[in-house]
N, CA, C and O atoms as CSV, one atom per row, in Angstrom:
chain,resi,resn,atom,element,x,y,z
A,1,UNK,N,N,102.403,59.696,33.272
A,1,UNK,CA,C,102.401,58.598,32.337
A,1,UNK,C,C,102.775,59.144,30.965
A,1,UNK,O,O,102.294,60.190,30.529
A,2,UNK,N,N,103.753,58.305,30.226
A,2,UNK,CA,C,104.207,59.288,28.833
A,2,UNK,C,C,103.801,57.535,28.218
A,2,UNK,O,O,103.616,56.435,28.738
A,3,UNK,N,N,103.815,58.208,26.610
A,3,UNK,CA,C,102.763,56.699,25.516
A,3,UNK,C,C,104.043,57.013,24.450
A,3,UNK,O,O,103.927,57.555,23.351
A,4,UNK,N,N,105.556,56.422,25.205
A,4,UNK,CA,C,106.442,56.258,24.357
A,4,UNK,C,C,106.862,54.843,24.516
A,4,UNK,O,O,106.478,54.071,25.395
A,5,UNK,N,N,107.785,54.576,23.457
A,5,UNK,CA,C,108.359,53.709,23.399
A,5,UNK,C,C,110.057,54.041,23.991
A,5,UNK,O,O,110.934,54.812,23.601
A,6,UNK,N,N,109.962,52.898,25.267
A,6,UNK,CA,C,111.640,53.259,25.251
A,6,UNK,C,C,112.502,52.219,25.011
A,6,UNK,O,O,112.183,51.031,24.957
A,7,UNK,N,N,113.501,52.642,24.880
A,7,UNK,CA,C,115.052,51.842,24.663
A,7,UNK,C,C,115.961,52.218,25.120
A,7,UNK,O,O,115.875,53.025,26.046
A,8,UNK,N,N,117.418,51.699,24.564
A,8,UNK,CA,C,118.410,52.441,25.181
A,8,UNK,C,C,119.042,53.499,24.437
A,8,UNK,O,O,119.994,54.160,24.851
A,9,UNK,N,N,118.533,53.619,23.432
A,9,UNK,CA,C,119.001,55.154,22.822
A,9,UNK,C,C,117.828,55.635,22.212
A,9,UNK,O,O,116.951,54.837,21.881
A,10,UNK,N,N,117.700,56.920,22.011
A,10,UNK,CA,C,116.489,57.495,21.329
A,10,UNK,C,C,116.616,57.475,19.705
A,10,UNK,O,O,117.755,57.404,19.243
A,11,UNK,N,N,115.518,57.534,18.822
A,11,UNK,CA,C,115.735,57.883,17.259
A,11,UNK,C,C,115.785,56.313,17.109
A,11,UNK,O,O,116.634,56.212,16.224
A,12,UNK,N,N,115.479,55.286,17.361
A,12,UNK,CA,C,115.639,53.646,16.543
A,12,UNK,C,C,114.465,54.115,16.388
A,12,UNK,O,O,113.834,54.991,16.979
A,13,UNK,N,N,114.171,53.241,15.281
A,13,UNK,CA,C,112.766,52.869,14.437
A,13,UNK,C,C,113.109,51.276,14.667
A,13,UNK,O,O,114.140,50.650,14.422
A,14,UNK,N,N,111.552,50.760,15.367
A,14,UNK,CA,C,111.772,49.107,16.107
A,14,UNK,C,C,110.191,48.926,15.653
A,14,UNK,O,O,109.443,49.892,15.805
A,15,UNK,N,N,109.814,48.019,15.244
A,15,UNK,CA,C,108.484,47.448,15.163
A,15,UNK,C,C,108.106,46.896,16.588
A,15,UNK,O,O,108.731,46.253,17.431
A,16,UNK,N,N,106.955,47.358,16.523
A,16,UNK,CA,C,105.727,46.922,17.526
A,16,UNK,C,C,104.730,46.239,17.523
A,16,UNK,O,O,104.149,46.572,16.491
A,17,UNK,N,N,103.919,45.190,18.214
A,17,UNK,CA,C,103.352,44.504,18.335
A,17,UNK,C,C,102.027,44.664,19.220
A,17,UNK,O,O,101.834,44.457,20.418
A,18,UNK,N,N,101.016,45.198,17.988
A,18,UNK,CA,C,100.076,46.135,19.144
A,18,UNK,C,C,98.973,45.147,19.766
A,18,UNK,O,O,97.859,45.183,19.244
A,19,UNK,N,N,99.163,44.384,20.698
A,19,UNK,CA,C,98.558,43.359,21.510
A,19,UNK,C,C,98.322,43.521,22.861
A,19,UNK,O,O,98.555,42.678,23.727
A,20,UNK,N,N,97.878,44.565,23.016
A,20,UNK,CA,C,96.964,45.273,24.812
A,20,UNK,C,C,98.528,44.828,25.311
A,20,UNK,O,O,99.670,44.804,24.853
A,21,UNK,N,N,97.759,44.472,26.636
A,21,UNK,CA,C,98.944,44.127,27.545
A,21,UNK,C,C,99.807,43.245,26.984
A,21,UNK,O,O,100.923,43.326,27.497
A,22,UNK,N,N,99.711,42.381,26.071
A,22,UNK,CA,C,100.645,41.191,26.003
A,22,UNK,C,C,101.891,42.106,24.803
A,22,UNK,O,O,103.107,41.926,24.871
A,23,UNK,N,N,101.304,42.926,23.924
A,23,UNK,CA,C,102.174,44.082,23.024
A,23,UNK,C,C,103.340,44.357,23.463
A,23,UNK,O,O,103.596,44.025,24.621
A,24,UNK,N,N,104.582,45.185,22.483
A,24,UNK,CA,C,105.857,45.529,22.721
A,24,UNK,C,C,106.556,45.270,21.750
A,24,UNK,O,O,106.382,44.360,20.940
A,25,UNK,N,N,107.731,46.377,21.782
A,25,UNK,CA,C,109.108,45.223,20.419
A,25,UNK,C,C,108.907,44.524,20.491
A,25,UNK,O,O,108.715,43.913,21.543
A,26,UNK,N,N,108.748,43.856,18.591
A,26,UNK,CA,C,109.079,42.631,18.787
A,26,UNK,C,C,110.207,41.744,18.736
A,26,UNK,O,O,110.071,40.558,18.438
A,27,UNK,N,N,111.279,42.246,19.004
A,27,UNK,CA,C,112.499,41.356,19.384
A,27,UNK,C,C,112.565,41.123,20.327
A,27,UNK,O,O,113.207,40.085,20.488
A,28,UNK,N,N,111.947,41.886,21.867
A,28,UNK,CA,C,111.755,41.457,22.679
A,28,UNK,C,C,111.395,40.675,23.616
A,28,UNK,O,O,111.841,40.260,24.685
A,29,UNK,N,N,110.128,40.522,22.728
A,29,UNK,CA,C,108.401,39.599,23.253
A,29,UNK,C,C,108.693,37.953,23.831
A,29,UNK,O,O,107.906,37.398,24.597
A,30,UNK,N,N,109.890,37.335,23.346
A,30,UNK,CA,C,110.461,36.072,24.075
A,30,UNK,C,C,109.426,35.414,24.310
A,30,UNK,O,O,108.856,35.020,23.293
A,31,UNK,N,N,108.827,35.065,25.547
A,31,UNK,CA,C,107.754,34.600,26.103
A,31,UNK,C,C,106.147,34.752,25.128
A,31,UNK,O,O,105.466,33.896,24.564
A,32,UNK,N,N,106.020,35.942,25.244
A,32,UNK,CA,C,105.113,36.098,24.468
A,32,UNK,C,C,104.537,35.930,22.669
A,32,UNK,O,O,103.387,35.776,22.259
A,33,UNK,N,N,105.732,36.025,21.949
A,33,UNK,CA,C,105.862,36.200,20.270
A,33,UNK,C,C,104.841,35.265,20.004
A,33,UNK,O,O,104.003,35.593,19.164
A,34,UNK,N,N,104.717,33.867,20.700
A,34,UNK,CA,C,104.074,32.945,19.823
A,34,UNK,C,C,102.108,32.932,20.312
A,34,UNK,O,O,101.257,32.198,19.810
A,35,UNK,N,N,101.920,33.864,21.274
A,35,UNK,CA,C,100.646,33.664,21.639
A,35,UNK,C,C,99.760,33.794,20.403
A,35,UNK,O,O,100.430,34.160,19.437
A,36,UNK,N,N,98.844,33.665,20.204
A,36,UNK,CA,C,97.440,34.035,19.437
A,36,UNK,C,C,97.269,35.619,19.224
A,36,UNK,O,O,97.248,36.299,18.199
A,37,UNK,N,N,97.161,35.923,20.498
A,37,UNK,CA,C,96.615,37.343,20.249
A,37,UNK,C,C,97.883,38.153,19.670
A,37,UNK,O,O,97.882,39.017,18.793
A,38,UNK,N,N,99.027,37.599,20.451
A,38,UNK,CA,C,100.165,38.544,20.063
A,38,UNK,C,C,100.460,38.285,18.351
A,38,UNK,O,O,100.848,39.143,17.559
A,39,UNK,N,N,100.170,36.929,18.071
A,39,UNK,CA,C,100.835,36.812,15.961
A,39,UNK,C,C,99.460,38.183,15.958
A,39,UNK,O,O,99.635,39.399,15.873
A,40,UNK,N,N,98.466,37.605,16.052
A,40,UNK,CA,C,97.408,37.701,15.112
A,40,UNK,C,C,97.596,39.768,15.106
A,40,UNK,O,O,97.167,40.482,14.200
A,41,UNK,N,N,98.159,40.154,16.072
A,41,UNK,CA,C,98.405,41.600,16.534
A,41,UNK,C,C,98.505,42.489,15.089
A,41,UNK,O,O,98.717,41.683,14.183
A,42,UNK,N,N,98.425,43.847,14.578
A,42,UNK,CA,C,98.860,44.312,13.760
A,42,UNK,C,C,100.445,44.557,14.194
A,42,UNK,O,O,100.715,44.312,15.370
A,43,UNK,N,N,101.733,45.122,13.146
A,43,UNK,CA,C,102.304,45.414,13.735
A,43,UNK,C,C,102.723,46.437,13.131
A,43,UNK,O,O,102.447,46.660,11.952
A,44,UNK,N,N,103.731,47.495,14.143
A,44,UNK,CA,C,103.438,48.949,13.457
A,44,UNK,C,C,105.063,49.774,14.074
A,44,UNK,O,O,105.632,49.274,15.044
A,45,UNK,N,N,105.530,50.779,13.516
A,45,UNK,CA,C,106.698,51.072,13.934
A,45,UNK,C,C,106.549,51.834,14.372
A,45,UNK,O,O,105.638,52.553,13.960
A,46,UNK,N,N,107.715,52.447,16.100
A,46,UNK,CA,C,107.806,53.189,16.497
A,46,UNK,C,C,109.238,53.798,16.503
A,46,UNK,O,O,110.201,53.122,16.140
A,47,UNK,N,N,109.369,55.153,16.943
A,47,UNK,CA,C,110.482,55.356,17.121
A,47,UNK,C,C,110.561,55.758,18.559
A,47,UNK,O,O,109.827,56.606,19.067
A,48,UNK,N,N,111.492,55.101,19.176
A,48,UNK,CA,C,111.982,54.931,20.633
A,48,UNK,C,C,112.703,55.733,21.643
A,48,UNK,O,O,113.834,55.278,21.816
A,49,UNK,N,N,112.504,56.523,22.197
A,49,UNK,CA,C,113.311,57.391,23.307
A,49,UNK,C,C,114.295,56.442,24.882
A,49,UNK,O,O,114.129,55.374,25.471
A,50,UNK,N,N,115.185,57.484,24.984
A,50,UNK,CA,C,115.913,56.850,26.316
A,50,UNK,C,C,115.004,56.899,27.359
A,50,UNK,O,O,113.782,57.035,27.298
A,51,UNK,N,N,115.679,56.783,28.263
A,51,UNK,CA,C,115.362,56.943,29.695
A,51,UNK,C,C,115.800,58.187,30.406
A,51,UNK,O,O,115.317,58.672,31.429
A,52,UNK,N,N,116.858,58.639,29.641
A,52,UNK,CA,C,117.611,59.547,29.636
A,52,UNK,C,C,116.776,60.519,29.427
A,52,UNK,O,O,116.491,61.397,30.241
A,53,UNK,N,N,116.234,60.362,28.018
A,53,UNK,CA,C,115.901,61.268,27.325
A,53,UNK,C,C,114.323,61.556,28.049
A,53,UNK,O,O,113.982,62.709,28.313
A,54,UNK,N,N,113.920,61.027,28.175
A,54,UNK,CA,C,112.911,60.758,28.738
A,54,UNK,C,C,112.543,61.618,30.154
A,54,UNK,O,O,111.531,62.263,30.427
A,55,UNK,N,N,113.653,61.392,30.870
A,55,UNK,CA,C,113.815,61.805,31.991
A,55,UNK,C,C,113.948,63.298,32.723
A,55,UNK,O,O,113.592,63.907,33.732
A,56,UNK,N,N,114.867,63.484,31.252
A,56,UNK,CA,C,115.041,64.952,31.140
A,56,UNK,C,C,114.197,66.193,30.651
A,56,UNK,O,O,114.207,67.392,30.927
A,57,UNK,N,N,113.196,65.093,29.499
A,57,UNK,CA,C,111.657,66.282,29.258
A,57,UNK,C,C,111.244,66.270,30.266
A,57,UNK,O,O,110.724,67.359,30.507
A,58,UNK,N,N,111.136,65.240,31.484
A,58,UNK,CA,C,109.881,65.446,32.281
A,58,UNK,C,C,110.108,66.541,33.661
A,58,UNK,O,O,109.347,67.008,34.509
A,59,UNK,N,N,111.627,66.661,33.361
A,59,UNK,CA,C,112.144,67.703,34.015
A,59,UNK,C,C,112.104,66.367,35.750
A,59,UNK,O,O,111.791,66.675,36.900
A,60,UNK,N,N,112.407,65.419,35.384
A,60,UNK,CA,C,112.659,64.417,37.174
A,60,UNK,C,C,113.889,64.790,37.562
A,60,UNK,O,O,114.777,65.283,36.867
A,61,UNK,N,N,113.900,64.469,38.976
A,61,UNK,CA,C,114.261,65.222,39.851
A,61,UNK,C,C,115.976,64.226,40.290
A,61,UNK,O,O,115.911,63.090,39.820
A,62,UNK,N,N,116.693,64.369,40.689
A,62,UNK,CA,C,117.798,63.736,40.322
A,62,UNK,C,C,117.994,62.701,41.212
A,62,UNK,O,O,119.089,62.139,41.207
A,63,UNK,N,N,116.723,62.180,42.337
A,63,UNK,CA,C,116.925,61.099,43.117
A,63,UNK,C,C,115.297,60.896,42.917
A,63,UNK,O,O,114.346,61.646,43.141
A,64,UNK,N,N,115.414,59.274,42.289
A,64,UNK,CA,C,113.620,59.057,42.149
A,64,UNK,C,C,113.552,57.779,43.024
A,64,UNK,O,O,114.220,56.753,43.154
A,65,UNK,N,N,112.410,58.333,43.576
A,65,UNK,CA,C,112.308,57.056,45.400
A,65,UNK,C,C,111.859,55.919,44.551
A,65,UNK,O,O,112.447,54.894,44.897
A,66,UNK,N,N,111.131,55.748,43.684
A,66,UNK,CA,C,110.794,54.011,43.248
A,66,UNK,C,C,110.685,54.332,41.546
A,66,UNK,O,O,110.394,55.446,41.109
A,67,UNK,N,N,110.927,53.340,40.831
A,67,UNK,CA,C,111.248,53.364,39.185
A,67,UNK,C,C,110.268,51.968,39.178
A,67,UNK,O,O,110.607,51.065,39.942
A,68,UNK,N,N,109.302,51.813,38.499
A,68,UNK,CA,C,108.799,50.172,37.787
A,68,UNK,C,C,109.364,50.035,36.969
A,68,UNK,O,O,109.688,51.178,36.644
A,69,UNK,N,N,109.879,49.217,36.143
A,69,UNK,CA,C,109.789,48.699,34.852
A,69,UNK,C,C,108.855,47.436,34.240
A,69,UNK,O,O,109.057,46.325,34.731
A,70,UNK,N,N,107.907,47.561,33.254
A,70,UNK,CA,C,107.700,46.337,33.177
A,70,UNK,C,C,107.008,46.961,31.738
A,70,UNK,O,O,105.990,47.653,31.710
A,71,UNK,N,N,107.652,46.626,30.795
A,71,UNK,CA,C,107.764,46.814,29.690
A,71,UNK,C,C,108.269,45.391,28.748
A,71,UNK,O,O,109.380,45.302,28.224
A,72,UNK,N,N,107.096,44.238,28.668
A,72,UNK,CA,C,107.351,43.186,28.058
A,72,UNK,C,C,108.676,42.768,27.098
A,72,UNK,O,O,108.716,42.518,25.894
A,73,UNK,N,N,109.558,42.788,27.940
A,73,UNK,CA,C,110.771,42.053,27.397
A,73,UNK,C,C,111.728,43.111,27.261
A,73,UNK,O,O,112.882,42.686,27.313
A,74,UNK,N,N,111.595,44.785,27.049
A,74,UNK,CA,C,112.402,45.610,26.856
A,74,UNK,C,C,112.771,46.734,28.364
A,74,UNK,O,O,112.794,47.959,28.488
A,75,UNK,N,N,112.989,45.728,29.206
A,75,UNK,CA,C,113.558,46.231,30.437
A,75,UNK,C,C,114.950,46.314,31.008
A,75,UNK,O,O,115.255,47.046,31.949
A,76,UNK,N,N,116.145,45.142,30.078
A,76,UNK,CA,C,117.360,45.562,29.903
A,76,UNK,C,C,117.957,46.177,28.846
A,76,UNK,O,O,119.176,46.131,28.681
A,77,UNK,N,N,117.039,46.884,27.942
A,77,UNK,CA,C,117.487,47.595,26.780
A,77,UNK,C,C,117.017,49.175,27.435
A,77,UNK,O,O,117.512,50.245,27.081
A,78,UNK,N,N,116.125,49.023,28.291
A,78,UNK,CA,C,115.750,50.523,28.880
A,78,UNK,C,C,116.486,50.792,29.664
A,78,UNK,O,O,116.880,51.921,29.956
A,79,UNK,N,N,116.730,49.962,30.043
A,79,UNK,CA,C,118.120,49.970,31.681
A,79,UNK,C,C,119.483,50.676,30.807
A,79,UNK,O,O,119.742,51.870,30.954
A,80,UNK,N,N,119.842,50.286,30.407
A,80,UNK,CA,C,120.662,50.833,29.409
A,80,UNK,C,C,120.395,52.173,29.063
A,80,UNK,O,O,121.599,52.258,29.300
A,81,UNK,N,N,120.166,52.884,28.860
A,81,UNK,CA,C,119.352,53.643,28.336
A,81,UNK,C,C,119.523,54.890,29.996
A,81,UNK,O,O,119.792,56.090,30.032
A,82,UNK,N,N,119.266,54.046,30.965
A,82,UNK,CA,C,119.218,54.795,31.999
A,82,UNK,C,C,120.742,55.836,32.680
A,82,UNK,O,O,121.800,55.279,32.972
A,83,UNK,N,N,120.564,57.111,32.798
A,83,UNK,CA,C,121.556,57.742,32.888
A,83,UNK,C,C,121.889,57.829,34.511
A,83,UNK,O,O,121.549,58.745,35.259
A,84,UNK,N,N,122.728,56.503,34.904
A,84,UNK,CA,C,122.805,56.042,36.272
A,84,UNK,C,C,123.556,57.279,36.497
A,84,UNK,O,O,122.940,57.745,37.456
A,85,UNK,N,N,124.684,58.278,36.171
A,85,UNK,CA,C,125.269,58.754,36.790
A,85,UNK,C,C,124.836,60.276,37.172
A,85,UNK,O,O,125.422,61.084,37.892
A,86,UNK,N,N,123.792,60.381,36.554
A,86,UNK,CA,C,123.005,61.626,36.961
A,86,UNK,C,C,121.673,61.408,37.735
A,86,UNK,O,O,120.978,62.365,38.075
A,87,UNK,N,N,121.300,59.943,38.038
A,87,UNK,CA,C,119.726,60.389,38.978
A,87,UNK,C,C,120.292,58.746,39.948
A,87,UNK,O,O,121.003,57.835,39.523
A,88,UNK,N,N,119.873,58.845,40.823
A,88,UNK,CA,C,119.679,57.222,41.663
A,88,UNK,C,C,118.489,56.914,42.386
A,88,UNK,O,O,117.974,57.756,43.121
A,89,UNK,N,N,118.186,56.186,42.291
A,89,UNK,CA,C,116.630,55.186,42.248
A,89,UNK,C,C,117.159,54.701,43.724
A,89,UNK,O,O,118.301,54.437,44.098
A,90,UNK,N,N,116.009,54.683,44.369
A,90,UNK,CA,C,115.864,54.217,46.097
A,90,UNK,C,C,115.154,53.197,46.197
A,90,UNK,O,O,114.951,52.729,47.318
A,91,UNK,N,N,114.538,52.531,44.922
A,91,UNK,CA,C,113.678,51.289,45.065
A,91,UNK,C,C,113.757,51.402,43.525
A,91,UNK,O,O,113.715,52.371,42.767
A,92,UNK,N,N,113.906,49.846,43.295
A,92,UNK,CA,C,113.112,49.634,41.416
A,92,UNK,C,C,112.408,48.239,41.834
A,92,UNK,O,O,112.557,47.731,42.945
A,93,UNK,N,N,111.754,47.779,40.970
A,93,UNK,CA,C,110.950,46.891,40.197
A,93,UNK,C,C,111.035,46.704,38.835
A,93,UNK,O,O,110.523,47.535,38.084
A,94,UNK,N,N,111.835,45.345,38.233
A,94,UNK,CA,C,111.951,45.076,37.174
A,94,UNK,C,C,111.338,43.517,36.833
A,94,UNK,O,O,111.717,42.390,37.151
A,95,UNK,N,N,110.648,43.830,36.344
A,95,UNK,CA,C,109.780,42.642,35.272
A,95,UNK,C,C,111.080,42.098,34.262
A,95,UNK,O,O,111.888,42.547,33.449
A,96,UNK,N,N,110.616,40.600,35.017
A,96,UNK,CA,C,111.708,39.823,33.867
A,96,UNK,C,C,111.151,38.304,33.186
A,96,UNK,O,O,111.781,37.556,32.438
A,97,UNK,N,N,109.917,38.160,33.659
A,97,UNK,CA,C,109.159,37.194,33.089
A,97,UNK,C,C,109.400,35.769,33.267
A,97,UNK,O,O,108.914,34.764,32.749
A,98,UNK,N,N,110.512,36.025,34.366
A,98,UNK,CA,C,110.933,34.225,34.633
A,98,UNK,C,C,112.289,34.029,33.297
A,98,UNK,O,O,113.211,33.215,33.354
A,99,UNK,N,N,112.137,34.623,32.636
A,99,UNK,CA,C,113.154,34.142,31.321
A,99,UNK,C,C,114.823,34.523,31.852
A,99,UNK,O,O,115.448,35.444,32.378
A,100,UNK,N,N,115.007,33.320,31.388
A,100,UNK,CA,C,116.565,33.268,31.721
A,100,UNK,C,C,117.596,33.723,30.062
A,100,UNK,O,O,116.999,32.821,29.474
A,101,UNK,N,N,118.164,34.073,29.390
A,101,UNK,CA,C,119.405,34.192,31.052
A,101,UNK,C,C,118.721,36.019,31.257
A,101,UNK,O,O,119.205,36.587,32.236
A,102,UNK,N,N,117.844,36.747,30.544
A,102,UNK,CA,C,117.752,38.238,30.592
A,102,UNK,C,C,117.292,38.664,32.316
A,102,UNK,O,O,117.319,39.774,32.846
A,103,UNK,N,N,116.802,37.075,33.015
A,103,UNK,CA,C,116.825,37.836,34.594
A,103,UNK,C,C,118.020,37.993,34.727
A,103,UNK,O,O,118.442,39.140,34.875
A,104,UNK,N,N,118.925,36.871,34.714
A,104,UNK,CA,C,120.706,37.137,35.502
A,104,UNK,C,C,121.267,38.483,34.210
A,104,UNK,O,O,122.367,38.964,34.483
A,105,UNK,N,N,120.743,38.916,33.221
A,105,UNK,CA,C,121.452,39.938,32.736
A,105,UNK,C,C,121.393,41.049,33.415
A,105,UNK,O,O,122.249,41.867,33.754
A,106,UNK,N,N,119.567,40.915,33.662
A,106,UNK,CA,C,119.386,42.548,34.330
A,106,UNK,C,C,119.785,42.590,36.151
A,106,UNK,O,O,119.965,43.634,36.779
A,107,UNK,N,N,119.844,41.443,36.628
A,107,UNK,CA,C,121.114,41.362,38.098
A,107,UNK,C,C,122.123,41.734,37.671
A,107,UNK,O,O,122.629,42.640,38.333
A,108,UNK,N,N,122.896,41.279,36.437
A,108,UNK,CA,C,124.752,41.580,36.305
A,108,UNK,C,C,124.589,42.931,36.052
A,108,UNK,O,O,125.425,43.699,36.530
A,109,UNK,N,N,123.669,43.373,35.387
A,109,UNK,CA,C,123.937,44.686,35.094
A,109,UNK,C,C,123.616,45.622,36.087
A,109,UNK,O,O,124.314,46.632,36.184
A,110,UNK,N,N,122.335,45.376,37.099
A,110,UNK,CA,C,122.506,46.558,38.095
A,110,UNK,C,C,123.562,46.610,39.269
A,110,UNK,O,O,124.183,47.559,39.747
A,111,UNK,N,N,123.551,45.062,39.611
A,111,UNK,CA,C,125.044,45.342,40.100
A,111,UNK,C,C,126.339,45.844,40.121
A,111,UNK,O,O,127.051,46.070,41.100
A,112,UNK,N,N,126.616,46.024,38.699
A,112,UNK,CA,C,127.374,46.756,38.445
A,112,UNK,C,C,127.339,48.054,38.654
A,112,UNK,O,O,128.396,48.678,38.557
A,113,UNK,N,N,126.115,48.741,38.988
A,113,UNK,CA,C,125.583,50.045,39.011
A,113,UNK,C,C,125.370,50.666,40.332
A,113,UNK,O,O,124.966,51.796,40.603
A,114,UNK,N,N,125.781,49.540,41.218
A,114,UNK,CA,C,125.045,49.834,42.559
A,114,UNK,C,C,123.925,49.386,43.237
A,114,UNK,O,O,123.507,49.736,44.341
A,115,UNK,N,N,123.388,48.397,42.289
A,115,UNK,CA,C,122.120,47.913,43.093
A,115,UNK,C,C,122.542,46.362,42.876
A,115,UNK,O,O,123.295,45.768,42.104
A,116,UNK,N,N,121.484,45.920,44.185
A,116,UNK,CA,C,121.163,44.656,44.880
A,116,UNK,C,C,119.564,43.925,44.461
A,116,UNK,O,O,118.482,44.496,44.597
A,117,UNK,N,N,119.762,42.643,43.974
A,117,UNK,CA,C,117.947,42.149,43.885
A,117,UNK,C,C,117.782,41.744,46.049
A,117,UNK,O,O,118.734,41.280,46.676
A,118,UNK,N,N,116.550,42.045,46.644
A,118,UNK,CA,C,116.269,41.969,47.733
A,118,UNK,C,C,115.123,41.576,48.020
A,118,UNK,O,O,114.636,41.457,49.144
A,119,UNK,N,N,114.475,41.278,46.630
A,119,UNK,CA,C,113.489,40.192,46.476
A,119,UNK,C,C,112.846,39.866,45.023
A,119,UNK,O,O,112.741,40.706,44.129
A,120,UNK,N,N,112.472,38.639,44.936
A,120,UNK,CA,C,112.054,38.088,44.116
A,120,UNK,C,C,110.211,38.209,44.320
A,120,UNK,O,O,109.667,38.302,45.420
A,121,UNK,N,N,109.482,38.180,42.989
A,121,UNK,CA,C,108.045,37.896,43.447
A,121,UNK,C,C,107.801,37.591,41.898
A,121,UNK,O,O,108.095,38.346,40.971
A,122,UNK,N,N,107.126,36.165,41.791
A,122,UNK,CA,C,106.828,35.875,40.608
A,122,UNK,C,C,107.755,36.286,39.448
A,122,UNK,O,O,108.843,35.750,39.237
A,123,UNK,N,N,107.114,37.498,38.560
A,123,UNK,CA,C,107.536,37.774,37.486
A,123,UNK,C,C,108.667,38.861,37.542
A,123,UNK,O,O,109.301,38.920,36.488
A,124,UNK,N,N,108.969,39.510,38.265
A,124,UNK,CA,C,109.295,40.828,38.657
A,124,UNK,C,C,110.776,40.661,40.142
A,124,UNK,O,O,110.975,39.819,41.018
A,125,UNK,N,N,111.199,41.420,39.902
A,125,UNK,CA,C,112.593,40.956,41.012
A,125,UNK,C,C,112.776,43.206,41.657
A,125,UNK,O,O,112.875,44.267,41.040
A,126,UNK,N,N,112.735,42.899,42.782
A,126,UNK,CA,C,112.708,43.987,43.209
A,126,UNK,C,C,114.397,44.471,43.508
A,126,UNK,O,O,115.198,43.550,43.670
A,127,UNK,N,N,114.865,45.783,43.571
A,127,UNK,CA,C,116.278,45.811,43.915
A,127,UNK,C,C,116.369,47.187,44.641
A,127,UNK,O,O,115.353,47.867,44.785
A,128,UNK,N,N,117.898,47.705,45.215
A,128,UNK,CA,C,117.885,48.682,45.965
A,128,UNK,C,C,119.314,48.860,45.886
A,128,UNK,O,O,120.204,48.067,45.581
A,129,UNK,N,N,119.349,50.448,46.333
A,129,UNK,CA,C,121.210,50.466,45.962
A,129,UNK,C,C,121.680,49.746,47.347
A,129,UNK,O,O,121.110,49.557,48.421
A,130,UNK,N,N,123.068,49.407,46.807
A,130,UNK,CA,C,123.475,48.571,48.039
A,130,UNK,C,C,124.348,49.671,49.346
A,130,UNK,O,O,124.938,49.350,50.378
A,131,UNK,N,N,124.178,50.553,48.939
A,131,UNK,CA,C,124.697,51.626,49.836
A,131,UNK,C,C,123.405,52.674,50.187
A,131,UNK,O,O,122.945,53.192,49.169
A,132,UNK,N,N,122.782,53.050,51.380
A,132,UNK,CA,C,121.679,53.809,51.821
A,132,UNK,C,C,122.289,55.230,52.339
A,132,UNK,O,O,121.539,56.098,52.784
């Protein structure tokens, strides 16, 4: 478990919205921005690492069997971020909150990458490369 903030490039300075679980960028928060707990939140800046970057301190391994994402609203800015041509994911889970159009973004975009959604569940859309 790493207590960063990610994105799709490392070094942004992005304000945060420190609200437990409901917290995150707040350009992101969509769904969430207008709750109670989330205004009433302090908010505080971070500076943001890749996935990339990320990936590469932790020293991971260049095929990772399952990836989550669910990082309130900043899951196609992390995707981005992700250095598809050096590691491939055998299962993901991406949290998309029901919000349109950023579910069909983060489908157009893994498709493009090689992956397939192969199920839906509530909030979250599961995918897999389309080649095994």
């Amino acid at each position: 478990m790493v207590k960063d903030v990610v994105g799709a490039q490392s070094g942004i300075t992005v304000k945060f919205k420190a609200a437990g679980f409901l917290g995150g960028i707040t350009s992101g928060l969509n769904t969430w921005k207008d709750n109670s707990l989330v205004v009433q939140s302090p908010e505080v800046e971070f500076t943001t690492v890749s996935l990339a970057d990320l990936l590469a301190r932790a020293h991971a391994p260049s095929h990772i069997d399952y990836m989550s994402l669910d990082i309130e609203g900043g899951e196609l800015d992390a995707l981005r971020g992700f250095p598809f041509d050096r590691y491939s994911v055998g299962a993901m889970t991406i949290e998309h909150n029901d919000e349109e159009p950023k579910r069909s973004d983060i489908r157009t975009f893994l498709a493009a990458r090689g992956y397939v959604r192969v199920h839906g569940s509530g909030v979250d859309d599961f995918y897999q490369p389309t080649r095994r």
